[in-house]
C-alpha positions as CSV (number, residue, x, y, z in Angstrom):
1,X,145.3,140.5,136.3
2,X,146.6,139.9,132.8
3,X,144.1,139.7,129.8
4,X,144.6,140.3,126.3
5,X,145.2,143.4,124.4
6,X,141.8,142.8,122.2
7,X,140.0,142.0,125.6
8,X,141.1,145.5,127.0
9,X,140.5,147.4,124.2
10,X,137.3,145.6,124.1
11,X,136.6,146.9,128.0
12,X,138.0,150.1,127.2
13,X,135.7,151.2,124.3
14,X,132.8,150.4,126.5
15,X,134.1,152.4,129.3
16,X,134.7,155.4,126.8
17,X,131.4,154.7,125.0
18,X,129.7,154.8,128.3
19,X,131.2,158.3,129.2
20,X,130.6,159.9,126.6
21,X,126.6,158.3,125.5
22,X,125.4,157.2,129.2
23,X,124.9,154.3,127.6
24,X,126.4,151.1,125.1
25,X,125.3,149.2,122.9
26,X,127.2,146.2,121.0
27,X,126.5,147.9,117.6
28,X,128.4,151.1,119.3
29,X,131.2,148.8,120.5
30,X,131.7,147.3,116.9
31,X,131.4,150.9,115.3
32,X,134.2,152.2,117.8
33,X,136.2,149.4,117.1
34,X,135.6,148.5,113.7
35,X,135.1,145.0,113.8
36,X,131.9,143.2,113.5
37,X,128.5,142.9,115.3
38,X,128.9,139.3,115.7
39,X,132.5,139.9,117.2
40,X,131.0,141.8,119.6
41,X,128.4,139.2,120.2
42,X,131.1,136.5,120.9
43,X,133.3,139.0,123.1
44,X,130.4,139.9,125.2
45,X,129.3,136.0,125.8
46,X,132.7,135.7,126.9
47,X,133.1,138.5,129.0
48,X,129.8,137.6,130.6
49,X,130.9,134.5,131.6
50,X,134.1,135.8,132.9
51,X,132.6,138.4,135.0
52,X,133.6,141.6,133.0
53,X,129.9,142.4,131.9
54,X,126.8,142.7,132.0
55,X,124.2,143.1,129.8
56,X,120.5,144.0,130.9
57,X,117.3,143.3,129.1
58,X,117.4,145.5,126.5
59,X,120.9,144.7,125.4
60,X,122.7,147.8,126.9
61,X,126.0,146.8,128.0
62,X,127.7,148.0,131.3
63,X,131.0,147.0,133.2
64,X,131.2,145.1,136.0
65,X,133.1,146.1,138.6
66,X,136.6,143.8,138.0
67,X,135.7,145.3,134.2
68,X,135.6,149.0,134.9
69,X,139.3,148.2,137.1
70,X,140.5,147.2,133.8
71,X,139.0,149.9,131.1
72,X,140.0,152.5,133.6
73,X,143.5,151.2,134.2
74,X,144.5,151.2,130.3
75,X,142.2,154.4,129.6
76,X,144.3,156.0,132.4
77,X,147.5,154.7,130.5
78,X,146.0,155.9,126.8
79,X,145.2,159.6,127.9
80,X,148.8,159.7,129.9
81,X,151.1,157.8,126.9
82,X,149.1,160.2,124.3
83,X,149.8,163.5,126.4
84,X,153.5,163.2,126.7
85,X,154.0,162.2,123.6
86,X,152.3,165.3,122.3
87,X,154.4,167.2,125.2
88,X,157.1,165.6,123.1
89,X,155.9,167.5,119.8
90,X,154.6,164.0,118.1
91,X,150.9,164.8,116.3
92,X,147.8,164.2,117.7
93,X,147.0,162.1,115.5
94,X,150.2,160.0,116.1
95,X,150.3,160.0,119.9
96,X,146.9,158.5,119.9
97,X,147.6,156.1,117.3
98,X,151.5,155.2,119.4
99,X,149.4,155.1,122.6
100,X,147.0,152.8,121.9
101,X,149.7,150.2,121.2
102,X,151.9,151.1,123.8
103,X,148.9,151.1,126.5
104,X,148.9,147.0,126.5
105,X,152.7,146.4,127.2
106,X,154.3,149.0,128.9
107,X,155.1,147.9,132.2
108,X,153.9,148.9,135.8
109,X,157.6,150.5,136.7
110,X,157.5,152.3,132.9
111,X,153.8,153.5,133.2
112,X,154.4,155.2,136.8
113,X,157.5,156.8,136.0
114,X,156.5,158.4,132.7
115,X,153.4,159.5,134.9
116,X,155.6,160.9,137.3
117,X,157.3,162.8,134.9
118,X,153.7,164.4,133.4
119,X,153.0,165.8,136.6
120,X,156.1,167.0,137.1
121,X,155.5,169.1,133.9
122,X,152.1,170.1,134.5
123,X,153.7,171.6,138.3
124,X,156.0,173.3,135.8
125,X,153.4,175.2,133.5
């Protein structure tokens, strides 16, 4: 399944958002992201069509089940990129910055192998 990287962070932030609040809202999505309310408006029409999201009748947002796959799949790939690079002695700041980019095109073979090598680490501490 192959969408793009806007889409995914789009997904992501709501899964994150979610976590962290219980609940979403496009006006969170937009502050997370920094784009606009009507960005939001137009990513969410889109994703509802496309079976991503839903929204109920208050407006909260929640992830459908082929949209949580996806936010969990690059949030899994964020927290793992960001840690080793930190292992790596890059900032915090930095490594989530790096990771965020990296997230959207490493590939399957790169992405298991570098989490390979984190637990491999952690079995080490």
């Amino acid at each position: 399944m192959i969408i793009k990287e806007s889409a995914e962070n789009y997904l992501e932030s709501i899964y994150v958002i979610k976590q962290s609040k219980g609940f979403v809202r496009s006006i969170d999505v937009a502050n997370d992201l920094s784009v606009s309310k009507p960005s939001v408006s137009v990513a969410m029409k889109n994703f509802r069509e496309e079976g991503y999201v839903v929204v109920d009748k208050d407006g909260y947002l929640d992830l459908t089940e082929k949209g949580l796959e996806i936010a969990k799949r690059v949030y899994e790939r964020h927290e793992i990129i960001s840690e080793v690079l930190m292992r790596l002695g890059v900032s915090r700041e930095a490594a989530l910055e790096d990771s965020c980019k990296i997230e959207h095109v490493i590939s399957p073979e790169s992405f298991e192998r570098i989490k390979e090598f984190l637990a491999r680490l952690k079995k080490e501490d």
